[in-house]
N, C-alpha and C positions, 0 to 999 in steps of 0.2 A: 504494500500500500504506500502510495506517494505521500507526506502530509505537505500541508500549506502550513507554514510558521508565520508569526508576529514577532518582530523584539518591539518591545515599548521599552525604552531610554536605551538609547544609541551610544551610549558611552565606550569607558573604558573595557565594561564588560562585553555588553549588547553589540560593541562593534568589531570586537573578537569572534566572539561565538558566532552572532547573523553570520557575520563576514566569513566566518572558514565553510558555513551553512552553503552560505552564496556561492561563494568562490569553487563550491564541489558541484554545483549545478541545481540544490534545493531551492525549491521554491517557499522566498522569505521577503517578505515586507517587513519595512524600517519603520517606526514613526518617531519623526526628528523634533526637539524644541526650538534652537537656535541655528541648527548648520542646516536648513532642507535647501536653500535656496544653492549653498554652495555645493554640496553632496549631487544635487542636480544637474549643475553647470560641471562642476569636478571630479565628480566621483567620491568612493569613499578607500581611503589608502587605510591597510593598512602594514605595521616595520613590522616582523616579527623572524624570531629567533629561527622559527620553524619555514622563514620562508617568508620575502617580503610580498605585497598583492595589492592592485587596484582595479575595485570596481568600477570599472566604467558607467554602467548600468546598471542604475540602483531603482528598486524597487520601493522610491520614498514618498513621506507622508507627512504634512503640516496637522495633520489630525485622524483618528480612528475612524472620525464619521466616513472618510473616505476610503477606506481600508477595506478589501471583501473580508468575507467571515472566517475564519484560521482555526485548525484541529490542534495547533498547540500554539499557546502567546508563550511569550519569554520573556518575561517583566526581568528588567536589570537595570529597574531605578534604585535611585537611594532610598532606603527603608522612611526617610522625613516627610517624602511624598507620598507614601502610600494609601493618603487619604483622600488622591485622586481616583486611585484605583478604581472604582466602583462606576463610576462615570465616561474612564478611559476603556474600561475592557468591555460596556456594553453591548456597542457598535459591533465587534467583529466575535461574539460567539456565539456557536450554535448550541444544541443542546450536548455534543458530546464534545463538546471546545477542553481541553485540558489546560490550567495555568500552573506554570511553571514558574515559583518564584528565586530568582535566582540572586539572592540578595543573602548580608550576613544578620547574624541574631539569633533572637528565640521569640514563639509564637506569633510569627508572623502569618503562617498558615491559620493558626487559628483564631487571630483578629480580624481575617479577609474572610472564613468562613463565616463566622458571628455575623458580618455586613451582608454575604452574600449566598446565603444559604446553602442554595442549591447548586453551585458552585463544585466544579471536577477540579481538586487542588493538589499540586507538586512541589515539592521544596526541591533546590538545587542549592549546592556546594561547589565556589569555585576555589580551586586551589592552584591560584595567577599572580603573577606579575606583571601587571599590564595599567597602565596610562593613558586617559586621551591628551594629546597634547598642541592639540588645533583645532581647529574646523573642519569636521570630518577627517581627521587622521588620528589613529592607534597605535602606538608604541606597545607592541607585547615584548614582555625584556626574557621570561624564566615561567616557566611550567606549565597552567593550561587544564591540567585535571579536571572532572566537571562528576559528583555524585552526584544523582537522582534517587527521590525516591520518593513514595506516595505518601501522604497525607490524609485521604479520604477515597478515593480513587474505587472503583467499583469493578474498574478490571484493569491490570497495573500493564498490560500490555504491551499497550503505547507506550509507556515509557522504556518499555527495551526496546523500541522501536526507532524512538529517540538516541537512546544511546548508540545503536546502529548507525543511523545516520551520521551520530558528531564522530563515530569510529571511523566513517567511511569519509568525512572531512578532515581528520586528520587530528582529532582534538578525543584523546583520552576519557574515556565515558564509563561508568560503571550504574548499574543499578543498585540501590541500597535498600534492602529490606525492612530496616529501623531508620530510619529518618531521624529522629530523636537523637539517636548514636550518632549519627552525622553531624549533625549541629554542634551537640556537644564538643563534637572533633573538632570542630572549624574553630568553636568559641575559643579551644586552647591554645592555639595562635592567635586566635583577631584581639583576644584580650589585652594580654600584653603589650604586645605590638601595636594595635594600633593607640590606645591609651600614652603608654610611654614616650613612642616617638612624636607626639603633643607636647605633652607635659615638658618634656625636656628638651623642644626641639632641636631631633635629631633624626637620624638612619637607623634601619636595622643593623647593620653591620658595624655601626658604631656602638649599639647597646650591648652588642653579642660580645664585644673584644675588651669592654670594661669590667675586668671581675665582679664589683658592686651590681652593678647592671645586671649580669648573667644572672648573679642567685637569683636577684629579686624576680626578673624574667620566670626563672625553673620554678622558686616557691610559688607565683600566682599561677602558675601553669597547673600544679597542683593542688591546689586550692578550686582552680576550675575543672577537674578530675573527680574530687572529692564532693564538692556540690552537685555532679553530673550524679554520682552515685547513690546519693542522700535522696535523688530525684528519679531512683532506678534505674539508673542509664548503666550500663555494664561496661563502663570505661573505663581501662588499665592503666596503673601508671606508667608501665613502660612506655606506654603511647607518648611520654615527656620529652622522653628521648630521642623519638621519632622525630619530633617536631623541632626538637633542638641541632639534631644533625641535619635537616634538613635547611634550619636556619644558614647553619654553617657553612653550607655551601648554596645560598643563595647569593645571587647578583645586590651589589648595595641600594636598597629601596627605600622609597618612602610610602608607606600603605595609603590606601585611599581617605581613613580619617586625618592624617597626618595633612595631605592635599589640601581639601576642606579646610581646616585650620589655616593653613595656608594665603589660602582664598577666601578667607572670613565667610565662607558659606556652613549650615548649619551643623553639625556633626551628628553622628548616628550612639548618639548616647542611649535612647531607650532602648533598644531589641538588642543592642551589644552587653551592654553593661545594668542597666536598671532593672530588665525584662529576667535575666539569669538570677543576679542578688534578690528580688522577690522570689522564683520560684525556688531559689535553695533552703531560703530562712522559711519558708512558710512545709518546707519537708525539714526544718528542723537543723538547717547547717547556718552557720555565719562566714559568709565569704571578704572577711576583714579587710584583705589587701586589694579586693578590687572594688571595695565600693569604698575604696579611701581615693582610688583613682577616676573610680563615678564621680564625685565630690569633687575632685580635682578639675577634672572634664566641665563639670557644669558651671564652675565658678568662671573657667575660662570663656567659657559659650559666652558668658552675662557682658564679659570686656571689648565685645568686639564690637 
């Protein structure tokens, strides 16, 4: 079966994934906020490690209303918006439309279902290194990975259909049975990382190579292990380590909350950091070191 995709937000994500989608011969519609006029006239480029590419012919969109109807969207906005959601996805789905949220956090599936009942929902995991850094151009620097896995889903199919597909584009795809586990997984990187390189603006590569730096890194690492488990997730410490060698030979980045900061735009503080420290204290855990960095996070939000 052929599907018809959507990305809604064209980014640093949205324009990796579409675009390796695209670039293999999938048929995918874009909807752009600021770059449709140039993506139009230019194309949509994008750098990547796995192999540079320009679309010529892009399948773009100043809006949903004008969008036919899509068997899978690929939301890969920032979780701040996602209170458009509901408005943006209505236009292009049918009754068996699957969304696919492809963003970081906790419970964001099941804030969109609460809004949208009836609703066929996917969480995605991207595990990238990637940047927009223009107008219609993507800077992918390091990795690419992409878990899927269902949420609510009545027949999970399609999403190994999906994963097909990004395997057959060239982008790394797994289905994920527990979804929750996966979150979990992502959360024990995106915590740290992206928190810290705010707080102290800096680089991964610079926190990694500070002794100080590292414990504190590994201890909230495990602290978001331990609240995962408090909350029945079956996730190992050694997964610590997993992420920490992985650090170690990543390319020097600055995560995407770090960016934001950056750009005085607004950071992804509830579904990263507020969304976790409620559901661990409310299973009975205190996650000390990262909602000292919540605290942190939001005091800075207020200065900008």
């Amino acid at each position: 079966m052929s599907l018809k995709y959507a990305v809604i937000g064209t980014g640093a994500l949205g324009g990796f994934y579409g675009g390796m989608l695209a670039q293999s011969g999938k048929d995918v519609h874009f909807l752009f906020h600021n770059d449709y006029e140039f993506v139009k006239e230019h194309g949509l480029r994008v750098d990547s490690v796995k192999g540079d590419f320009l679309l010529n012919e892009v399948q773009a969109y100043k809006s949903t209303s004008g969008m036919p109807l899509c068997d899978v969207v690929l939301v890969c906005l920032k979780t701040v918006r996602n209170g458009l959601l509901k408005n943006l996805l209505a236009p292009i789905l049918h009754k068996n439309s699957v969304v696919i949220l492809i963003q970081n956090g906790l419970g964001i599936e099941a804030d969109l279902a609460e809004e949208m009942p009836t609703l066929n929902i996917a969480g995605g995991l991207a595990f990238i290194c990637s940047n927009k850094v223009g107008p219609g151009h993507i800077t992918h620097l390091d990795y690419g990975r992409l878990n899927l896995g269902s949420y609510n889903l009545r027949d999970e199919i399609i999403l190994k259909q999906v994963c097909e597909d990004f395997e057959q584009s060239g982008v790394p795809a797994k289905y994920s049975s527990n979804l929750m586990l996966a979150r979990w997984e992502k959360l024990v990187w995106n915590i740290p990382f992206n928190g810290m390189t705010v707080v102290l603006n800096t680089t991964t590569d610079r926190l990694m190579a500070n002794g100080s730096t590292r414990k504190l890194i590994e201890d909230m690492m495990l602290e978001v292990v331990h609240a995962a488990n408090h909350c029945g997730v079956p996730l190992k410490e050694s997964f610590v380590n997993k992420m920490i060698e992985m650090t170690d030979t990543m390319k020097p980045y600055a995560p995407s909350m770090k960016l934001d900061y950056d750009y005085k735009r607004p950071m992804e503080i509830e579904y990263i950091y507020s969304h976790p420290v409620v559901a661990a204290l409310e299973s009975g855990f205190d996650m000390k070191k990262v909602k000292m960095l919540e605290q942190q996070l939001r005091f800075i939000q207020t200065t900008y």
